[in-house]
C-alpha positions, 0 to 999 in steps of 0.5 A: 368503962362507960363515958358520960355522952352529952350533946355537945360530943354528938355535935362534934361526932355529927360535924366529922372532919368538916369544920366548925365554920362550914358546919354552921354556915350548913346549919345556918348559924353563927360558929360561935353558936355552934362552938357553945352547943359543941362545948354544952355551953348552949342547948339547941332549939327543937328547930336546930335539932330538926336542921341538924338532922337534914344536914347530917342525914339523922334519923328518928331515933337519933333525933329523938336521942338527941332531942333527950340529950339536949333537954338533959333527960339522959345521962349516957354512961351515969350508973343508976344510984 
């Protein structure tokens, strides 16, 4: 069974076992931010994604996978209807 992937679940998959408070002073942000982009109750900035990718060492393509996650173009896991 496929699950619905959004950006705030890679976020959390990114940050790993380092906390949300250490992660946004990483990414020099508030944890509070960083709490709603987590929960999708914020979408980042194009800016954020780039220092998210310096942080957690991302690649290309899973910044371009991120970047289409966060603008809502791709719905992981939602069958074609």
């Amino acid at each position: 069974m496929l699950h619905h992937r959004t950006f705030g679940s890679l976020c959390r998959e990114w940050r790993g076992e380092t906390t949300q408070t250490e992660a946004a002073r990483l990414l020099g942000i508030m944890q509070s931010t960083l709490s709603k982009l987590e929960g999708d109750q914020r979408r980042p900035t194009t800016r954020l994604i780039g220092r998210m990718a310096e942080v957690y060492g991302l690649d290309d393509l899973e910044v371009a996978y991120a970047v289409r996650l966060a603008c809502g173009e791709m719905a992981v896991g939602d069958d074609d209807e």
